[in-house]
C-alpha positions in Angstrom: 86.2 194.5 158.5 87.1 197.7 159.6 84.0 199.2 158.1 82.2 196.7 160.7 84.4 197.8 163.7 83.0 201.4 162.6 79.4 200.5 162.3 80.0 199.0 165.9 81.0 202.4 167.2 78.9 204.0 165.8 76.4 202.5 166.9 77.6 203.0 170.6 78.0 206.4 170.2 74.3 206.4 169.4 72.7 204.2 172.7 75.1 206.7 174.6 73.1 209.6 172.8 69.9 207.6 173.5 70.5 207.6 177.1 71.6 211.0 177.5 68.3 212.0 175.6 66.7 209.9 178.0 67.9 211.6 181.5 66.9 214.9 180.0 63.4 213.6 179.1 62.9 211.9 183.1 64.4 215.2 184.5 61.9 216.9 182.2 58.9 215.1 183.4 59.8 214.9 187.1 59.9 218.6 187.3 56.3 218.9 185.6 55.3 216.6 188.6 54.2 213.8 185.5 55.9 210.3 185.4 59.5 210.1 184.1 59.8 206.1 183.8 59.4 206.7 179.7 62.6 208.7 179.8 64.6 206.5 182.4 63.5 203.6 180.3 65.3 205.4 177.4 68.1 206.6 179.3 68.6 203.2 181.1 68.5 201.3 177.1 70.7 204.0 175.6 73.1 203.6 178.3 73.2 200.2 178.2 73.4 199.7 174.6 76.0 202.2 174.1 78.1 200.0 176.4 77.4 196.6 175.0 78.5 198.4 171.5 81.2 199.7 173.1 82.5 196.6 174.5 82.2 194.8 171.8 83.9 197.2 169.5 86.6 196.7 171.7 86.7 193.5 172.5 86.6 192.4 168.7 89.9 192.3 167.4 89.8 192.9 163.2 93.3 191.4 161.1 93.5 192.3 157.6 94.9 189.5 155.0 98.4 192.0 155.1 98.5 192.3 158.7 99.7 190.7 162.1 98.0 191.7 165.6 100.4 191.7 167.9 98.9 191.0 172.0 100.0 192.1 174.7 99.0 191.3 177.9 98.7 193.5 180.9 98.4 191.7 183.5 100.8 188.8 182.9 103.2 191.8 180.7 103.6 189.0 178.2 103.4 188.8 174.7 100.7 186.3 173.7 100.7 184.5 170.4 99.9 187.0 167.1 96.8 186.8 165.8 96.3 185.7 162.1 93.8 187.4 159.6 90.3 187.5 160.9 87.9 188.6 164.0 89.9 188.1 167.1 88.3 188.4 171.0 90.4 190.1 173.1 89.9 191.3 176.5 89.5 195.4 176.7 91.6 196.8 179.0 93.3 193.2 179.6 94.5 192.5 176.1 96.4 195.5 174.1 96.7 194.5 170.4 99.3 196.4 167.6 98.6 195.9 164.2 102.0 195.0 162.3 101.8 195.0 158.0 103.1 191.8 156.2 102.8 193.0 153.0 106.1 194.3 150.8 107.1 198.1 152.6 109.9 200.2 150.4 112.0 202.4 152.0 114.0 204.9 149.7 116.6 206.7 150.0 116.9 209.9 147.1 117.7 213.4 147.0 116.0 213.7 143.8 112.9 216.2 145.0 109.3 214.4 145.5 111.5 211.6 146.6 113.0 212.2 150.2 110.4 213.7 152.5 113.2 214.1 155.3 116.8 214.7 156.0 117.2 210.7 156.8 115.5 209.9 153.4 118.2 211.6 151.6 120.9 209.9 149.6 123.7 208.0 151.5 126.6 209.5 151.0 129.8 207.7 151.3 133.7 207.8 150.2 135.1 205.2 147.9 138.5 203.5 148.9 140.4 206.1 146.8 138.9 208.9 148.7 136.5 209.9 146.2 132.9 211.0 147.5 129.9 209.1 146.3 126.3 209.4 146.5 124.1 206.6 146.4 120.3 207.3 145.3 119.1 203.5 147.0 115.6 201.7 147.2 115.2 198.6 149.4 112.2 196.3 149.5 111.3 194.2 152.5 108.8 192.5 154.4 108.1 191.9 157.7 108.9 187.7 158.5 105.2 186.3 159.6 106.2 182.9 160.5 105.9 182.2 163.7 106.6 184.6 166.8 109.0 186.6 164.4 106.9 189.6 164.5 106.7 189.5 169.0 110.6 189.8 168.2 110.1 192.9 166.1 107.7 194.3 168.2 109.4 193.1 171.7 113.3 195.0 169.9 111.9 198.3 168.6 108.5 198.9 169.8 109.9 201.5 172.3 112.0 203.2 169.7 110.9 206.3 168.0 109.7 205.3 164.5 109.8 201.5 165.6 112.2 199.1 163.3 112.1 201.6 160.1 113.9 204.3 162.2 115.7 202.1 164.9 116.6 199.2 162.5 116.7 199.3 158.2 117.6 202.8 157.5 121.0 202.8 160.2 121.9 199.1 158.9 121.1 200.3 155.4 123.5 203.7 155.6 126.2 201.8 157.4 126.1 198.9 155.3 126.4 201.0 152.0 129.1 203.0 153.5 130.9 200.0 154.4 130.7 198.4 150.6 131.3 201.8 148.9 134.9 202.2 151.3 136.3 199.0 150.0 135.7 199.8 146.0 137.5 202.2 143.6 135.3 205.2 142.0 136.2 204.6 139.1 135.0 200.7 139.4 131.3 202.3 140.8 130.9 204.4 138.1 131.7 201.4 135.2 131.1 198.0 135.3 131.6 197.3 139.3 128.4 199.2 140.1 126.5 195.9 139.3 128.5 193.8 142.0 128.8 196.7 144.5 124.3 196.1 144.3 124.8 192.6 144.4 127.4 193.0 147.6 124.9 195.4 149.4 122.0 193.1 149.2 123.7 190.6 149.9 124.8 191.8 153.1 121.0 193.8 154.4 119.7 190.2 153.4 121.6 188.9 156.2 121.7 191.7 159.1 118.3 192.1 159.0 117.0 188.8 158.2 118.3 187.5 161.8 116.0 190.5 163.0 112.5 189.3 161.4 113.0 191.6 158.7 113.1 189.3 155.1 114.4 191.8 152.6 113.2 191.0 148.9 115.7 193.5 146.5 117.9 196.3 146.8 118.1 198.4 143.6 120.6 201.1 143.5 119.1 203.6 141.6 121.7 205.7 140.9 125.1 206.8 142.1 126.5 210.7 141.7 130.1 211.9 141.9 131.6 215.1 142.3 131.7 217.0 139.4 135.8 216.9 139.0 135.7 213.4 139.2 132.8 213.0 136.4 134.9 215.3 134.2 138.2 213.6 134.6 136.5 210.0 133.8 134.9 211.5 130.5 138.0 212.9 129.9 139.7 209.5 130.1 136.9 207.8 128.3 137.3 210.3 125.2 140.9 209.3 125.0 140.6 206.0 125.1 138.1 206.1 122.5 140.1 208.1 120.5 143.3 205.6 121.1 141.1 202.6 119.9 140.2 204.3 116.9 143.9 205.2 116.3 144.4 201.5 117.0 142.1 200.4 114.3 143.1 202.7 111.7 146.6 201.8 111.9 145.6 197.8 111.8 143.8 198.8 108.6 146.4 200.9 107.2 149.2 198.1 108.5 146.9 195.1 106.8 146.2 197.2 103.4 150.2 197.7 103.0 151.2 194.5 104.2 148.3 193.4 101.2 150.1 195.9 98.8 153.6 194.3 99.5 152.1 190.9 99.0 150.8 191.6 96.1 154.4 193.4 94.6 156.0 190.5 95.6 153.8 188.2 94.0 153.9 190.1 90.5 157.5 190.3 91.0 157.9 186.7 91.8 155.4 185.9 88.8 157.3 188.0 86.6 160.7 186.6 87.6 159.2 183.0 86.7 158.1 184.1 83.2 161.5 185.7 82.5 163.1 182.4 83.7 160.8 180.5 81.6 161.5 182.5 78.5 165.3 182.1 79.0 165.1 178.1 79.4 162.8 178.3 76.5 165.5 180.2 74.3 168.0 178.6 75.2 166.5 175.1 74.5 165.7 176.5 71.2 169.0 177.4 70.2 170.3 173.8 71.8 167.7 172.3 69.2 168.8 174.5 66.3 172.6 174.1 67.2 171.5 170.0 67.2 169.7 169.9 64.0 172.1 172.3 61.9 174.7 169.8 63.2 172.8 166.8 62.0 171.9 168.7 58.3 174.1 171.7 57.2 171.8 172.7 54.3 169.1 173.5 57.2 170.7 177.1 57.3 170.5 177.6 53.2 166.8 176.4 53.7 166.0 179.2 56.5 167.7 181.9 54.0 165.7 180.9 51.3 162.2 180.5 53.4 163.3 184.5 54.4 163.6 185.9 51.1 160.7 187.4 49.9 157.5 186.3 47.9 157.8 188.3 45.2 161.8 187.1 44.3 161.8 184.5 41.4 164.9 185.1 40.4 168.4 185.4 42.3 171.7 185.8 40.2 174.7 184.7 43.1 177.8 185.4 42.2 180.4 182.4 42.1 183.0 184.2 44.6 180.2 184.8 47.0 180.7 182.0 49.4 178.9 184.2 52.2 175.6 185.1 51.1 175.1 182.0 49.4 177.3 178.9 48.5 176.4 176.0 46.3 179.2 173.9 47.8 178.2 173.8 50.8 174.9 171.6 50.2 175.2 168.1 50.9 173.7 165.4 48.8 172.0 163.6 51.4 171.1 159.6 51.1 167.7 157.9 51.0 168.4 157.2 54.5 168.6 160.2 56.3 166.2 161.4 59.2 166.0 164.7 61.1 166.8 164.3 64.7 163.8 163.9 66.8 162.9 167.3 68.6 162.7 167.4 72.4 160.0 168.3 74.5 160.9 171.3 76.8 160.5 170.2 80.2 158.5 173.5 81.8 156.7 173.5 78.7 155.8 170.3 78.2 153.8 170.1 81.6 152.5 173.2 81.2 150.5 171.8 78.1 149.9 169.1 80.2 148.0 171.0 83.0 146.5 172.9 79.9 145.1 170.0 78.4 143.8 168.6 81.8 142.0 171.5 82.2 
């Protein structure tokens, strides 16, 4: 559509060519004494045409699908209502548009070089509530508000104001806003895990101030943030030791948990060990109870165990008569048709120990 508006004056600029050609041509011809209506004719078409083109160049108002046309008019000094994507009439002379973009706008603020193309582009710098100095490297994204007669209210506040709303509007509120969020948090919060809410706090806030002035702001991304140089040194410092303190940490948990393991362990051979020697003992000493009970019950049980531990080769063993203590005749007892052993007990322990043995 702008293409069009061009071709329009263009084509102006050419009927005003025509007519000049066509006064020289009649002056021409009048001063030869021959008739000069062929070059008023031109002149008078050229002319004419030129400001029919003209006007309606002017007259035809051309909105883009991103833009908002703004009227004011001059003899009333009112704002009339915006004009909407299109081909608008307006009055020339009467009716003064001002084209206003819709369409997302960013507005950055950096000191990183091919970033900030002027001293207010540069990075905000602020002071954190501890007194530490901050810069924030800061994008915002925003859009003019369409609806309605938002943009007259834009136009009507900071028309007059060098560099309209940008200047007069988002990039003070922007700078004063960050400054304010940045003076109620710690550095040390910015630089870790508050840096997230400190963003969130800062859109938060340009989403509101400049939303009741037409302007709809979409995101705020803080790009980066830069401290002095002592600070950054003194946090990596602290980081450093706390990493090296967790480690510490760990390696005396292992160290702690494989000892602790290690005394277990003792304990439970010990314990183990302390059990076997007790069950050996009970075992013992039950035996000698049963071999006390059943050399009670049959005296000639002890001649028997001598004689089962002589060897296999002996046949023969000569005992002298007056050797009542290696072996002595008299002492066996002729024992009746009757007699039985006493029955041998079951050891306790040992008994349900074959039990769980057999289970098994």
């Amino acid at each position: 559509m702008n293409a069009f508006n061009s071709i329009l004056q263009l084509l102006a600029l050419g009927g005003f060519v025509l007519g000049v050609l066509g006064i020289a041509l009649a002056i021409g011809a009048s001063s030869q004494g021959r008739n000069a209506r062929g070059g008023a004719l031109l002149a008078f078409v050229g002319i004419v045409s030129g400001i029919v083109f003209s006007i309606i160049a002017q007259g035809l108002l051309i909105v883009d699908t991103t833009q908002r046309a703004v009227i004011f008019n001059v003899l009333t000094g009112e704002l009339e209502q915006p004009r909407g994507p299109g081909i608008s009439i307006v009055i020339p002379g009467v009716q003064q548009p001002f084209i206003y973009p819709i369409s997302q706008q960013t507005l950055t603020f950096s000191t990183r070089e091919g970033v900030a193309s002027t001293l207010s582009d540069s990075a905000i710098q602020a002071r954190s509530v501890d007194g530490q100095q901050v810069e924030v490297d800061l994008t915002i994204i925003f859009r003019l508000d369409a609806t309605g007669d938002r943009i007259n209210q834009i136009h009507r506040d900071w028309s007059a104001q060098p560099g309209g709303y940008i200047e007069g509007l988002i990039r003070p509120a922007v700078r004063s806003i960050v400054r304010d969020v940045v003076a109620r948090l710690e550095a040390e919060s910015i630089y870790g895990i508050g840096r997230e809410g400190m963003q969130q706090d800062i859109s938060e806030r340009l989403t509101t101030s400049l939303g009741r002035a037409g302007i709809n702001v979409s995101e705020v991304l803080v790009r980066n943030v830069n401290f002095t140089e002592q600070f950054t040194d003194a946090i990596e410092r602290k980081q450093i030791e706390q990493q090296e303190l967790q480690r510490a940490q760990t390696e005396a948990t292992r160290v702690r948990t494989q000892a602790t393991g290690r005394a277990n362990a003792a304990i439970e051979e010990a314990t183990g060990q302390a059990q076997a020697i007790l069950i050996r003992a009970q075992a013992e000493a039950e035996a000698l109870r049963l071999i006390s009970e059943q050399i009670a019950a049959n005296p000639n049980l002890i001649q028997y165990t001598y004689i089962q531990q002589l060897s296999d080769n002996v046949r023969l063993i000569m005992i002298p008569s007056n050797s009542p203590f290696l072996f002595d005749p008299s002492t066996f007892v002729q024992l009746g048709e009757d007699f039985s052993a006493p029955a041998v007990p079951q050891i306790e322990g040992i008994r349900d120990r074959q039990q769980d043995g057999g289970g098994n």
